[in-house]
C-alpha positions in Angstrom: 81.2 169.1 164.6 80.2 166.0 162.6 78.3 166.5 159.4 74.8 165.5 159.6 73.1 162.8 157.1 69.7 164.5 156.2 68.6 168.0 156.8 64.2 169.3 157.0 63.5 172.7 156.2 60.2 173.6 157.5 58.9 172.9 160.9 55.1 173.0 160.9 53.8 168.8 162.6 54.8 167.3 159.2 58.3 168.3 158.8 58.9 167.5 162.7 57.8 164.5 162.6 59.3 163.2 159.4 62.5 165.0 160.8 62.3 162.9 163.7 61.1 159.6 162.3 64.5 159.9 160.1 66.7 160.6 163.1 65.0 157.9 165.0 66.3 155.5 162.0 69.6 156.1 162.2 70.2 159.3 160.4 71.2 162.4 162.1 69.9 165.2 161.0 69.5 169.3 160.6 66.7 171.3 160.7 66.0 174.8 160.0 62.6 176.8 160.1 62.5 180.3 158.9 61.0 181.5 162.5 63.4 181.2 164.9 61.4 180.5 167.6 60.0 177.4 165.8 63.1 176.0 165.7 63.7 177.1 169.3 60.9 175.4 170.5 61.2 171.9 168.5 64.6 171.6 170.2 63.5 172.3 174.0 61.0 169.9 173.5 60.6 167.2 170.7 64.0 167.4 169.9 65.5 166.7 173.2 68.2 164.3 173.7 67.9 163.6 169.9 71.3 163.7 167.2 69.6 166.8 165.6 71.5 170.1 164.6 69.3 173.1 164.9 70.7 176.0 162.3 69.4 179.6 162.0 70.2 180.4 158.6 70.3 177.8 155.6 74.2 178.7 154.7 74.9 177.5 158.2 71.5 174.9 157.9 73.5 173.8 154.2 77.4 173.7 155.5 76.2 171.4 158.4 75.7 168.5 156.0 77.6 165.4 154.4 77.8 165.7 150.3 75.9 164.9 148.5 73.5 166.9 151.1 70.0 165.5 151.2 67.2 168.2 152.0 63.8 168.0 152.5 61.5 170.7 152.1 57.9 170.9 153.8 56.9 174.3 152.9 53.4 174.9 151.5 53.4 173.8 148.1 53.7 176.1 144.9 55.4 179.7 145.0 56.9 178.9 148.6 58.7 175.8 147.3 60.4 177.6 144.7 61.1 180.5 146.9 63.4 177.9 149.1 64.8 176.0 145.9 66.2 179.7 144.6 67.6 180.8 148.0 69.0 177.3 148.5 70.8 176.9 144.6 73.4 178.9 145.4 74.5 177.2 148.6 74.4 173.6 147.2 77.5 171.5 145.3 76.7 169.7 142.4 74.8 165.9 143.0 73.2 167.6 146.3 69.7 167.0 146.2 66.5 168.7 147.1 63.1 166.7 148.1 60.3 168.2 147.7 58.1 166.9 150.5 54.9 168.9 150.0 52.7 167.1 148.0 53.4 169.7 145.0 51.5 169.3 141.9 53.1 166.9 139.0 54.1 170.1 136.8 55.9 171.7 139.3 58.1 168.4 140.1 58.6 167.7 136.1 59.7 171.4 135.8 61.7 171.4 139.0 63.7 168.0 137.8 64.3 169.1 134.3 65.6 172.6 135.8 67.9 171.5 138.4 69.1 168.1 137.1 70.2 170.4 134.2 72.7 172.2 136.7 73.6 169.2 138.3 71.3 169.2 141.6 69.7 166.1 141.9 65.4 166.8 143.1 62.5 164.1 144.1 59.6 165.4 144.9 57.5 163.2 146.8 53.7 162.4 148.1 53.9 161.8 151.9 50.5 160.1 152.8 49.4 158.7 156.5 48.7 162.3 158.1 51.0 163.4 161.5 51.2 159.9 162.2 52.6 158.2 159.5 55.1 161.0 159.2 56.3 159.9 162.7 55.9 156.2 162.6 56.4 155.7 159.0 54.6 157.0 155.7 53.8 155.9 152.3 56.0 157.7 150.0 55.6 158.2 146.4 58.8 159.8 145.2 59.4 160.8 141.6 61.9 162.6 139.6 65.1 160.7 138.1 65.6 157.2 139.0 69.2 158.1 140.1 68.0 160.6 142.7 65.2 158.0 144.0 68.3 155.9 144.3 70.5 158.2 146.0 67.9 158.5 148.5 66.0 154.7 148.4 68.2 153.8 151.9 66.7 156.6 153.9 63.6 156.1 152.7 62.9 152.4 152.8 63.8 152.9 156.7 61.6 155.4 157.6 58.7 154.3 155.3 55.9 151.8 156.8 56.7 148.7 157.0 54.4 146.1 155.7 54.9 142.0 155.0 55.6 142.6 152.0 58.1 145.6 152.5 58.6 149.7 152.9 55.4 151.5 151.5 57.9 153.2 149.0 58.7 153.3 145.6 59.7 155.0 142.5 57.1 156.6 140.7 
């Protein structure tokens, strides 16, 4: 099997449809939802004749993707967030990168940045605004964290962002 591009942990609307408005740009991608049957059902129906990789445990959800490994994670934000970015540390090479999709709270990213970029993991975490359908169609993004691992990522998300005359609704914050 090839490696995938991008992988989406979570599978609640959000994380589908950001999972699929990144495979419909080009990038193929993993996905992996702690309930089986969430998984199970996004790939008899939405994910259908897509390049998506379903995995049913984040070793084989982690080994599935090209290094560096980009993962976004739309959990609930706060204590669940963490919970993933502890079972994932161990499982991840150094310059892979976490994104924290979930609209966490400012402390949380400046604490999860200065914590991982200090063991060489790269993390964004990043405002997704526009609701079900921006996730799908394209959203405005506000990632922060380093600027390297905004630019490490700025290709996949410049594509999958709203497009407006004057550009993708995305930029480094």
């Amino acid at each position: 099997m090839s490696k995938q591009k991008f992988g989406v942990i979570g599978l609640a609307v959000m994380g589908e449809n950001l999972a699929l408005n990144v495979e419909r740009n080009g990038f193929p991608i993993s996905v992996y939802n702690r309930t089986r049957s969430k998984t199970d059902e996004f790939m008899k129906t939405r994910a259908v004749d897509k390049n998506v990789f379903a995995a049913y445990s984040l070793e084989e959800f982690v080994q599935s993707l090209e290094r560096p490994r980009r993962i976004l994670v739309m959990v609930q934000a706060g204590k669940a967030v963490d919970a993933v970015i502890e079972q994932l540390k161990p499982l991840l090479d150094q310059d892979d990168m976490i994104i924290d999709g979930g609209n966490s709270l400012y402390d949380d990213t400046e604490r999860r940045t200065k914590e991982l970029e200090a063991t060489g993991l790269g993390f964004v975490g990043m405002g997704v605004s526009g609701g079900e359908e921006g996730a799908l169609w394209g959203p405005s993004m506000m990632p922060g964290g380093t600027e390297a691992s905004y630019r490490e990522l700025e290709p996949i998300l410049t594509k999958i962002a709203a497009q407006v005359d004057d550009g993708p609704c995305v930029t480094f914050i």
